[in-house]
LUMMILUM-612003 format. One record per residue (C-alpha): x, y, z; residue number from 1. Coordinates in steps of 0.05 Angstrom, whole numbers, padded with zeros to 5 digits. Example, Ala and Ser with C-alpha at 12.3 -4.5 7.8 and 13.67 -1.06 7.14 Angstrom:
<rs>
<r xx="00246" yy="-00090" zz="00156" pos="1"/>
<r xx="00273" yy="-00021" zz="00143" pos="2"/>
</rs>
This chain:
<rs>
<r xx="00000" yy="00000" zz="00000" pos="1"/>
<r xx="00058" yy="00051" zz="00021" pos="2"/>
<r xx="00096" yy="00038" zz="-00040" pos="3"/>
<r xx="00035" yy="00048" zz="-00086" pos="4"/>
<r xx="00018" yy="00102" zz="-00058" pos="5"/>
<r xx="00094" yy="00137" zz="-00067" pos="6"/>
<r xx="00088" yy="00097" zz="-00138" pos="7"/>
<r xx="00030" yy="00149" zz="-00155" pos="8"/>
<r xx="00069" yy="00208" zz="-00136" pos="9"/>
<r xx="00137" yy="00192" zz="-00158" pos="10"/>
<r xx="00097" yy="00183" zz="-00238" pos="11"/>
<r xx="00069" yy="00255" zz="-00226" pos="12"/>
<r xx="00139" yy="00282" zz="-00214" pos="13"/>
<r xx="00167" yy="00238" zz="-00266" pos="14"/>
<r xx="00115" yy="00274" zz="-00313" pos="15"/>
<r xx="00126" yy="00345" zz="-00283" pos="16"/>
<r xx="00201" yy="00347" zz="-00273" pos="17"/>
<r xx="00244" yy="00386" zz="-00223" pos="18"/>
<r xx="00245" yy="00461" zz="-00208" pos="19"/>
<r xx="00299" yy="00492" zz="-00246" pos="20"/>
<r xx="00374" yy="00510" zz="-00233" pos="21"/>
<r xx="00416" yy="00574" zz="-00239" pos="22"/>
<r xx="00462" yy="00563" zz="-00298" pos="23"/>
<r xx="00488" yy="00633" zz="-00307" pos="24"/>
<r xx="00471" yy="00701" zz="-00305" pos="25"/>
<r xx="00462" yy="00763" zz="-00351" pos="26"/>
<r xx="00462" yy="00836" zz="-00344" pos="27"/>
<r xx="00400" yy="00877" zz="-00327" pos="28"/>
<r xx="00393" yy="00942" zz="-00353" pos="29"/>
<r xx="00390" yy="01006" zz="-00297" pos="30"/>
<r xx="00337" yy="01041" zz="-00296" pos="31"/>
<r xx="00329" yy="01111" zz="-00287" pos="32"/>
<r xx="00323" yy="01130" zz="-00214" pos="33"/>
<r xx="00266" yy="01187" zz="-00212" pos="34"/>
<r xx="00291" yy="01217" zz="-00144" pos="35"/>
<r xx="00350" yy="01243" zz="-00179" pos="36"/>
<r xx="00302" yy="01286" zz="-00216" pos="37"/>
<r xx="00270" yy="01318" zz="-00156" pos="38"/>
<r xx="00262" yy="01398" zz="-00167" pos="39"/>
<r xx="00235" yy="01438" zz="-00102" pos="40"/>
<r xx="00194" yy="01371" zz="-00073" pos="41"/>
<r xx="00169" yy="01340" zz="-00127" pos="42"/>
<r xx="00190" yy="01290" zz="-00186" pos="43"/>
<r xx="00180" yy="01285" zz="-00263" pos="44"/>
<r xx="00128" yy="01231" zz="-00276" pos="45"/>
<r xx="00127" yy="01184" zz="-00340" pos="46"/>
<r xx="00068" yy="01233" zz="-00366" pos="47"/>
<r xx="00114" yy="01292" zz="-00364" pos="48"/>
<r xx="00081" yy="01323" zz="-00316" pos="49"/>
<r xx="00098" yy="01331" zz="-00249" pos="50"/>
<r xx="00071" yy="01295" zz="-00174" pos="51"/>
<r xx="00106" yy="01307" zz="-00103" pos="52"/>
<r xx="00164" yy="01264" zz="-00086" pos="53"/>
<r xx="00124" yy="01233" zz="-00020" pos="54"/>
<r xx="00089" yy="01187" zz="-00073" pos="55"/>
<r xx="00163" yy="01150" zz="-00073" pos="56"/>
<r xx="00145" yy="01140" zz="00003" pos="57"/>
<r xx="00070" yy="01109" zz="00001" pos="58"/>
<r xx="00049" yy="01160" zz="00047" pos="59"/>
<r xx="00009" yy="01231" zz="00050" pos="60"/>
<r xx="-00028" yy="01250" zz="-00004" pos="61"/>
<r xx="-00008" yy="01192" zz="-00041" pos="62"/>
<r xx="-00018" yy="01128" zz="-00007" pos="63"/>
<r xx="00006" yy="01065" zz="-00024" pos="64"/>
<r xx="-00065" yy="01031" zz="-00020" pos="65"/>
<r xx="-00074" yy="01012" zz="-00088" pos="66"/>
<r xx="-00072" yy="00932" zz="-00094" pos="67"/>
<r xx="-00075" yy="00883" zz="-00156" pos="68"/>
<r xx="-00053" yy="00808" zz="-00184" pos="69"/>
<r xx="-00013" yy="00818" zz="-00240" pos="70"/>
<r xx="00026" yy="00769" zz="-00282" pos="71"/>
<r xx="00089" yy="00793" zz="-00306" pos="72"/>
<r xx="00102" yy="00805" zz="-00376" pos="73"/>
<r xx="00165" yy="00842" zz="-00380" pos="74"/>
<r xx="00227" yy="00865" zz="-00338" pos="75"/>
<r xx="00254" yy="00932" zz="-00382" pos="76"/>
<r xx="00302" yy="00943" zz="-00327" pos="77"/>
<r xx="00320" yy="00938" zz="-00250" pos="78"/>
<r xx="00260" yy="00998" zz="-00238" pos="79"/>
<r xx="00208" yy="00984" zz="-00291" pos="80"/>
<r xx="00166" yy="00919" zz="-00297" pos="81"/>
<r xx="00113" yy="00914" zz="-00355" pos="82"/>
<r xx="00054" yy="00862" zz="-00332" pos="83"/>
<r xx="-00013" yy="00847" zz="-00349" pos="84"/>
<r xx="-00078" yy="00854" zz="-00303" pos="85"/>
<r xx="-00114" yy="00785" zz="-00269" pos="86"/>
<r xx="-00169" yy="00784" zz="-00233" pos="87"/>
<r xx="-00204" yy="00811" zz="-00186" pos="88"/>
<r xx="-00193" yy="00878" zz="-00237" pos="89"/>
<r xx="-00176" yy="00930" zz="-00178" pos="90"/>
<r xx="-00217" yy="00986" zz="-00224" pos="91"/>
<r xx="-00276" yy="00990" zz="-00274" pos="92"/>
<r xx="-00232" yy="01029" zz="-00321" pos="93"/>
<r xx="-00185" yy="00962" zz="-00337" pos="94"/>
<r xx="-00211" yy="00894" zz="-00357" pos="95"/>
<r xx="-00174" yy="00832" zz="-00344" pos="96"/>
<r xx="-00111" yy="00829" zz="-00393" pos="97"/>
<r xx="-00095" yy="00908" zz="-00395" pos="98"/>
<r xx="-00026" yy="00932" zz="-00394" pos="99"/>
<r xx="00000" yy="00964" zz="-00326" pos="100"/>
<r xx="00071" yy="00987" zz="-00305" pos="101"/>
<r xx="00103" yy="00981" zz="-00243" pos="102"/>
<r xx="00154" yy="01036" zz="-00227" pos="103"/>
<r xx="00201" yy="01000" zz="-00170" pos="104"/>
<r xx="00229" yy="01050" zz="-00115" pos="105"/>
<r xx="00278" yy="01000" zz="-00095" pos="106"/>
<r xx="00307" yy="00968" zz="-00150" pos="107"/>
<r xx="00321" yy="00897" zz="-00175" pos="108"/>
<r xx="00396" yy="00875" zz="-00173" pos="109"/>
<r xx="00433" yy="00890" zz="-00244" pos="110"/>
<r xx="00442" yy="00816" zz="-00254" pos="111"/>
<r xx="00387" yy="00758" zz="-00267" pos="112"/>
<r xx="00398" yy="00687" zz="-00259" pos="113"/>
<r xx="00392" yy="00646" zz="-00324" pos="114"/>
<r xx="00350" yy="00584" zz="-00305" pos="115"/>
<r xx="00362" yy="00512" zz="-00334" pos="116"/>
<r xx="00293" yy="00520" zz="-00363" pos="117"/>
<r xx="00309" yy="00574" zz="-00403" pos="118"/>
<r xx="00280" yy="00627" zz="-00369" pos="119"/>
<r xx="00311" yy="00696" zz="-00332" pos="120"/>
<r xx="00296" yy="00703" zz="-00260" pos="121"/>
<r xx="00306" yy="00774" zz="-00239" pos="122"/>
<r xx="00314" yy="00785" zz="-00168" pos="123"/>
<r xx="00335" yy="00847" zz="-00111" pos="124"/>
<r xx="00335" yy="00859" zz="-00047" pos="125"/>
<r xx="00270" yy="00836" zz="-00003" pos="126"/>
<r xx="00243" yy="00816" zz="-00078" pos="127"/>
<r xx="00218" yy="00740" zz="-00093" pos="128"/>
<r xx="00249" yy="00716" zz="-00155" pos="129"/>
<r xx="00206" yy="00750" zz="-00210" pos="130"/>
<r xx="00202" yy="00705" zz="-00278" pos="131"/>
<r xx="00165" yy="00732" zz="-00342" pos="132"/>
<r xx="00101" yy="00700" zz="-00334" pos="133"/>
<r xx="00101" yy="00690" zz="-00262" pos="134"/>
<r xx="00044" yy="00714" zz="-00218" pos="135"/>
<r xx="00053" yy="00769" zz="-00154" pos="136"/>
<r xx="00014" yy="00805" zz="-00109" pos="137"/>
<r xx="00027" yy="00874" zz="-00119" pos="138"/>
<r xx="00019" yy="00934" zz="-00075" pos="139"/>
<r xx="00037" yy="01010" zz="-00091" pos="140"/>
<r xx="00014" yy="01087" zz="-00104" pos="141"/>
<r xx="-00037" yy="01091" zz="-00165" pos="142"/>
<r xx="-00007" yy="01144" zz="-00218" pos="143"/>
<r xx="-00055" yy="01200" zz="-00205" pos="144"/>
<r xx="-00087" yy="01214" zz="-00277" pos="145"/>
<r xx="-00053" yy="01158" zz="-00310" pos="146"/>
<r xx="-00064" yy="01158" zz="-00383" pos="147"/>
<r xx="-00066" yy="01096" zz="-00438" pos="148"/>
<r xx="-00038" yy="01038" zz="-00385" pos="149"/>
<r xx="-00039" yy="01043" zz="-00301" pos="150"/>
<r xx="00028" yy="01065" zz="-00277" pos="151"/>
<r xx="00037" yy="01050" zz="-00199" pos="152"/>
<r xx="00103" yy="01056" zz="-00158" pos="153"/>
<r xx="00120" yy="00992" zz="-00113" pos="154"/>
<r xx="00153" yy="01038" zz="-00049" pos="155"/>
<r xx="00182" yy="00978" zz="-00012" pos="156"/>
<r xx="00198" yy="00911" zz="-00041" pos="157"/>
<r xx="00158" yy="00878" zz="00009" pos="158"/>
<r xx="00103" yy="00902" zz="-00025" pos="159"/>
<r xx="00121" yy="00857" zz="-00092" pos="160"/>
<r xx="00098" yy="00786" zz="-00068" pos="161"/>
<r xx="00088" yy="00723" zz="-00108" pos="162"/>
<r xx="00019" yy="00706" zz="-00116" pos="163"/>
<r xx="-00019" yy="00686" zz="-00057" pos="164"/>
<r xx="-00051" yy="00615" zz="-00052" pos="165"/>
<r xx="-00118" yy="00635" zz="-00089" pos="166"/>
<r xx="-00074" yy="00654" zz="-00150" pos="167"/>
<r xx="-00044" yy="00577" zz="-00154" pos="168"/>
<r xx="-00082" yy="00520" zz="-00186" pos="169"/>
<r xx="-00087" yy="00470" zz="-00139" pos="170"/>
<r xx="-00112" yy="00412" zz="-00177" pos="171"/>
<r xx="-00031" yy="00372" zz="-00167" pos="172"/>
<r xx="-00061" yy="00373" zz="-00103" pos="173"/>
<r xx="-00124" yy="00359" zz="-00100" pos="174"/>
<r xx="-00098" yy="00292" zz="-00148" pos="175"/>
<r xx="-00055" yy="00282" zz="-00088" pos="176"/>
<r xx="-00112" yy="00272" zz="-00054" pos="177"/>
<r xx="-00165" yy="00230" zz="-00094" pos="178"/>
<r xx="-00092" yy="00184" zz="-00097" pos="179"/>
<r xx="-00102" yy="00187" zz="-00013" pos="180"/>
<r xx="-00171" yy="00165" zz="-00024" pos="181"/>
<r xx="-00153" yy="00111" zz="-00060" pos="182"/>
<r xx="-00103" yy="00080" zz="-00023" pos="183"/>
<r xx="-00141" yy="00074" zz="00038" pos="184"/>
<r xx="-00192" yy="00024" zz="00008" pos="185"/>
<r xx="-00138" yy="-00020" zz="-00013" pos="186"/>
<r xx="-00143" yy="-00088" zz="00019" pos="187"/>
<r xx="-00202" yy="-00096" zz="00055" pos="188"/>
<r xx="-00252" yy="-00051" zz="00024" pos="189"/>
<r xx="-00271" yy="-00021" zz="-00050" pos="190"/>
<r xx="-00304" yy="00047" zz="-00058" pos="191"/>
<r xx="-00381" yy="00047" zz="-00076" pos="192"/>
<r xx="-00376" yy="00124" zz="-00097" pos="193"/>
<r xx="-00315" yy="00173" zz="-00119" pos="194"/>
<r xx="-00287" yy="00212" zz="-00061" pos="195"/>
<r xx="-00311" yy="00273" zz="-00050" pos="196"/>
<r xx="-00258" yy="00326" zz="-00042" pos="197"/>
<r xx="-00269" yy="00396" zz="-00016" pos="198"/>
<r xx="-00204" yy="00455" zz="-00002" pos="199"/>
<r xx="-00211" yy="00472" zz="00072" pos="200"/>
<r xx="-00156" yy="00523" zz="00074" pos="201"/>
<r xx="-00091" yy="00540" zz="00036" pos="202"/>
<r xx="-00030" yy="00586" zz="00038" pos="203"/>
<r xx="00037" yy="00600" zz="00009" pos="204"/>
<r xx="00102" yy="00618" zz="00056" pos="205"/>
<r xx="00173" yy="00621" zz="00046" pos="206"/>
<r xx="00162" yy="00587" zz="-00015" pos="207"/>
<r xx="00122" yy="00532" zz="00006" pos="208"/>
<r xx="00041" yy="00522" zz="-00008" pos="209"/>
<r xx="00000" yy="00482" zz="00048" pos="210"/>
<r xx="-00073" yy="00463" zz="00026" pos="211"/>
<r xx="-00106" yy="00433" zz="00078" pos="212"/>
<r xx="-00164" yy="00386" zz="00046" pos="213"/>
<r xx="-00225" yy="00350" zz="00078" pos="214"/>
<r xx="-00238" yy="00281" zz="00044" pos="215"/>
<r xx="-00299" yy="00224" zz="00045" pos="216"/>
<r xx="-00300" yy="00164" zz="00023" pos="217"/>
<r xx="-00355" yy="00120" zz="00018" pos="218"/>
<r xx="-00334" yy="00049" zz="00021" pos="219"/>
<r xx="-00354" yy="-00032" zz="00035" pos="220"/>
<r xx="-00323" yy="-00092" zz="00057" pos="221"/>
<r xx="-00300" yy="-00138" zz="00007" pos="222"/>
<r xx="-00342" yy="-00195" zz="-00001" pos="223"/>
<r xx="-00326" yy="-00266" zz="00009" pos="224"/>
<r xx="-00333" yy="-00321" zz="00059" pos="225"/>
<r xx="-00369" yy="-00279" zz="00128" pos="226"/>
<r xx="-00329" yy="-00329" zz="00179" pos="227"/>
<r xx="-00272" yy="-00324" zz="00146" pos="228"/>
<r xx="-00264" yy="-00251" zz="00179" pos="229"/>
<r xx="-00199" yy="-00251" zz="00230" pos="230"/>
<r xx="-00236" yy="-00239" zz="00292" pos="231"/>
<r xx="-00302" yy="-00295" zz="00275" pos="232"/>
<r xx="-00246" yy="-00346" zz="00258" pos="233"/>
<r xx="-00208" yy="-00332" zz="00313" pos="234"/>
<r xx="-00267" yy="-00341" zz="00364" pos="235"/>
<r xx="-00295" yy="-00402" zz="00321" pos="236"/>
<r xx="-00225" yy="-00436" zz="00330" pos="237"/>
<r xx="-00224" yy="-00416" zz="00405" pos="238"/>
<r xx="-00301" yy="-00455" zz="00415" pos="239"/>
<r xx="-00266" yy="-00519" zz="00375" pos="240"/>
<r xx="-00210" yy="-00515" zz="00419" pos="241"/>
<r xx="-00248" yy="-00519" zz="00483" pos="242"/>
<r xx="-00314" yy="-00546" zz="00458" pos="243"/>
<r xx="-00303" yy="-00602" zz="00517" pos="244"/>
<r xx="-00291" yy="-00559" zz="00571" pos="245"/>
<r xx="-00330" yy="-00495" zz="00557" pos="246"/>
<r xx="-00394" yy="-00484" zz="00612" pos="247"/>
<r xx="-00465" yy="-00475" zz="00569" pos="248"/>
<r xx="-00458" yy="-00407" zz="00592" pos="249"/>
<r xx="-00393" yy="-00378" zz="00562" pos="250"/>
<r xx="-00404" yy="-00420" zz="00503" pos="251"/>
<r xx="-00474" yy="-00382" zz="00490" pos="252"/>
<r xx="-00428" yy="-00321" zz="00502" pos="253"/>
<r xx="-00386" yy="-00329" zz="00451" pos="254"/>
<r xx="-00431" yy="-00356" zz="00403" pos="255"/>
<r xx="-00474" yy="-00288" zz="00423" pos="256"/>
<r xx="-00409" yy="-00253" zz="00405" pos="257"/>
<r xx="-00404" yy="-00293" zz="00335" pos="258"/>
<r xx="-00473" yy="-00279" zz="00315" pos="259"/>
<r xx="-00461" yy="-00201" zz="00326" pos="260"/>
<r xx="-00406" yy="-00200" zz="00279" pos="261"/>
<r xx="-00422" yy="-00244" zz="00233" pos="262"/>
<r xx="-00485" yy="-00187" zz="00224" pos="263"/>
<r xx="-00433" yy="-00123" zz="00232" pos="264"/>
<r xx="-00392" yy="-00159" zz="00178" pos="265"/>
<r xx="-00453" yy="-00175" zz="00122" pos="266"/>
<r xx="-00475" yy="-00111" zz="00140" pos="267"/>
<r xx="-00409" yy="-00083" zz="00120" pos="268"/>
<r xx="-00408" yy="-00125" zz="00056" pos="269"/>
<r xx="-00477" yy="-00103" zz="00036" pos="270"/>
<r xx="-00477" yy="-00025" zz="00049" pos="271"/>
<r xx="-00440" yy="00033" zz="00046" pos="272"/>
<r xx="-00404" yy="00070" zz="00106" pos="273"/>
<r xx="-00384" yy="00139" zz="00110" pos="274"/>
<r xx="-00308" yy="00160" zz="00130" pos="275"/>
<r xx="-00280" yy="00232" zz="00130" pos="276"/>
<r xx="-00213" yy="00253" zz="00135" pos="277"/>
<r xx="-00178" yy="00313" zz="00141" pos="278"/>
<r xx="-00103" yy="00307" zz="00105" pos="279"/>
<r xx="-00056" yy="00364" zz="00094" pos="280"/>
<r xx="-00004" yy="00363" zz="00033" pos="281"/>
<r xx="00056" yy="00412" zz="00034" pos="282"/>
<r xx="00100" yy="00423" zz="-00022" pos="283"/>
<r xx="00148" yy="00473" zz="-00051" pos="284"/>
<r xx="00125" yy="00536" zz="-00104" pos="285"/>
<r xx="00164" yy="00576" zz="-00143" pos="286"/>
<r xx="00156" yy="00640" zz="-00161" pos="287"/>
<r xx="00117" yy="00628" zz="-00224" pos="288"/>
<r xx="00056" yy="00582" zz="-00176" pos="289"/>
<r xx="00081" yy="00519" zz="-00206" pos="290"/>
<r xx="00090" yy="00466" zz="-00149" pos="291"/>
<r xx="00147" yy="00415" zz="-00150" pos="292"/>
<r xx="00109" yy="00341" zz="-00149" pos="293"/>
<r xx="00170" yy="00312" zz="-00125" pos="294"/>
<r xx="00167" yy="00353" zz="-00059" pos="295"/>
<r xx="00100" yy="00332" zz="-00030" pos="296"/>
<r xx="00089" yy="00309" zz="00026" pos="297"/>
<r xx="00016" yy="00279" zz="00055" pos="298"/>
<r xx="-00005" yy="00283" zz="00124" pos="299"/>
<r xx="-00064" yy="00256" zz="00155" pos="300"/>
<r xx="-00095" yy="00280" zz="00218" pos="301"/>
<r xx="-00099" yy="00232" zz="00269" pos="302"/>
<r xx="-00131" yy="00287" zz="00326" pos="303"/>
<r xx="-00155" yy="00295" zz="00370" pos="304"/>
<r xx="-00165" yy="00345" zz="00380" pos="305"/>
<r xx="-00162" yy="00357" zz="00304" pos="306"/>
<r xx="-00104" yy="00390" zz="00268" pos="307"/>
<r xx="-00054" yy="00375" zz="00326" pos="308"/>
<r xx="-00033" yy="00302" zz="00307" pos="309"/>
<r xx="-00011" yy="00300" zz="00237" pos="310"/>
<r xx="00022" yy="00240" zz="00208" pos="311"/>
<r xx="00054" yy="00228" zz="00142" pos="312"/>
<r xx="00006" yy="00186" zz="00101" pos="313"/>
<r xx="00064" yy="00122" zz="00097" pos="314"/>
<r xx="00058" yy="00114" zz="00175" pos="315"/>
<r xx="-00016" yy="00130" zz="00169" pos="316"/>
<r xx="-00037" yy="00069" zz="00126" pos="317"/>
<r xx="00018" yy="00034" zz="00173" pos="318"/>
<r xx="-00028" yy="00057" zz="00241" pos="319"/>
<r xx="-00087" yy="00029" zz="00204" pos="320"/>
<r xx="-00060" yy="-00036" zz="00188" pos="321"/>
<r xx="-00036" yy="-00054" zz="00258" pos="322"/>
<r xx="-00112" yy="-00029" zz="00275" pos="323"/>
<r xx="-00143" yy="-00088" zz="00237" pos="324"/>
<r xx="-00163" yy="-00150" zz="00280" pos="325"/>
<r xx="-00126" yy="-00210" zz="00274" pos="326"/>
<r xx="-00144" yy="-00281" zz="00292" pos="327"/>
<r xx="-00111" yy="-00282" zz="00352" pos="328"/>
<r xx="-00142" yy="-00232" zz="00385" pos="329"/>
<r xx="-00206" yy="-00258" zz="00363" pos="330"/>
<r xx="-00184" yy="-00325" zz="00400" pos="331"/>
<r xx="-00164" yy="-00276" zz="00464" pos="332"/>
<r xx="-00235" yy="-00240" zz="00455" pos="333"/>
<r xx="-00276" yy="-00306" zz="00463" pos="334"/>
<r xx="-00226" yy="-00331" zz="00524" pos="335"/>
<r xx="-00245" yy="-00272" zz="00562" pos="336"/>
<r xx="-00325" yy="-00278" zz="00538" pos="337"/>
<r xx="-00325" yy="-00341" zz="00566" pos="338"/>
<r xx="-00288" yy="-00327" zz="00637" pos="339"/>
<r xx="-00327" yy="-00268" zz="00643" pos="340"/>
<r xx="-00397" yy="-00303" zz="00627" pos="341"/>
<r xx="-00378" yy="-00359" zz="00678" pos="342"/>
<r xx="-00355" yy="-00300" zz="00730" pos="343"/>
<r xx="-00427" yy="-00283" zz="00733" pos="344"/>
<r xx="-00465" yy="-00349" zz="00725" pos="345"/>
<r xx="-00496" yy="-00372" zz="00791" pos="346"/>
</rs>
């Protein structure tokens, strides 16, 4: 079971590949630093006209409230980044897909990192690694009467994020999952419906994404022979073990205790039961949102209370194995039926 279940993910990551490598660098061109422009307080904007240099600080009359998604489109230089709008559109004026321009008041460093995938990530100080077509968070001071395309200036670099968790498809994981679903019905039990799936919570940090996923499975025993079962054999071979020295009463005890399972386990054959889990994969993100297969990691919660007991899914299925009755212990449950049934007869 554990090594199907790794089988599943190692083909994902076999299909998705590895997150690239640095293989070089080239030069960035500098952009032009507006403050050096600054005549009596104020600045030369990109429209020719002129706004007050606090708008380089995010605060005053010029706040640096104005938020959007944005994928990146082009990097002209270490201050100006070219990207295109994604929803939610911050403004009635743009539709999803518009131009804006991002004027950075901290630049990026004047050298990019060529990646073995053949793309350029640009970096800086405080930045995440920015890649053309890469998705970020982006907050910063709205041009005031910005003509053709948006212009906003990014004050800080902590304002230039990669995208947050709603931005990223997470359908690798939610696969991870349905693949969870599946494994624990191997063995004993087949599913009567598909698994239903549903995103409890999500977040990326430090260049990780954690999706946090509540699961149900509807499932049934497998069918075959009803005594068969570990704990009915097990009490079945315990009655022809001691079938001459067994009182009336702790043999009706036992075959009380037969009768009871053998209805739990047809019951269990013949319907549908209901199991929810809640499971938590982690795995890494680059700045782009695409996830790394090979890094993820499944955890189950074992609570309570819930969310404070999280195993990897490998020792899960390993916990619920060891769980399963065995004949022996159906052997030990009749002993004590028996003593304890002839403790209380008269």
């Amino acid at each position: 079971m554990i090594a199907t279940f790794t089988s599943i993910l190692l083909a994902v990551f076999l299909v998705a590949g590895c997150a690239p490598k640095v293989g070089g660098t080239i030069d960035v061109p500098v952009g032009d630093d507006l403050t050096t422009t600054a005549v009596e307080g104020t600045v030369v904007s990109p429209y020719g006209n002129t706004v007050a240099l606090s708008i380089f600080k995010g605060e005053g009359k010029y706040p640096a409230n104005f938020s959007l998604t944005m994928t990146v489109r082009d990097v002209l230089d270490t201050r100006t980044i070219r990207g295109e709008i994604t929803p939610p559109i911050p403004f009635l004026e743009v539709q999803e897909g518009n131009m804006i321009y991002l004027y950075l008041c901290t630049p990026l460093s004047e050298k990019a990192d060529k990646l073995s995938d053949g793309t350029i990530g640009y970096k800086g100080d405080g930045y995440p690694q920015i890649v053309v077509g890469g998705k970020y968070d982006v907050t910063g001071v709205l041009q005031p009467g910005w003509q053709d395309y948006p212009f906003v200036y990014v004050t800080t670099a902590s304002q230039f994020k990669q995208a947050s968790a709603d931005s990223i498809d997470t359908q690798i994981f939610i696969d991870a999952a349905r693949s969870f679903a599946e494994q624990v019905t191997v063995g004993k039990y087949h599913t009567t419906a598909a698994p239903v799936i549903t995103v409890d919570s999500k977040y990326v940090q430090a260049g990780k994404m954690e999706v946090v996923m509540l699961v149900k499975t509807m499932t049934a025993l497998n069918s075959g022979t009803i005594d068969d079962e570990p704990m009915i054999a097990g009490e079945l071979q315990y009655l022809r073990d001691h079938s001459t020295t067994l009182s009336s009463v702790a043999k009706k005890a036992v075959e009380d205790d037969i009768a009871y399972w053998r209805g739990t386990i047809k019951s269990a054959m013949n319907g549908s039961s209901e199991t929810n889990y809640i499971i938590k994969i982690v795995g890494d993100v680059d700045a782009t949102g695409n996830i790394d297969v090979g890094s993820l990691q499944v955890y189950v919660d074992e609570g309570a209370p819930k969310g404070n007991a999280w195993v990897l899914a490998a020792q899960y299925f390993k916990n619920m194995r060891s769980a399963f009755a065995t004949v022996a212990q159906g052997d030990a449950n009749a002993a004590s039926l028996a003593s304890a049934a002839d403790a209380k007869a008269p």
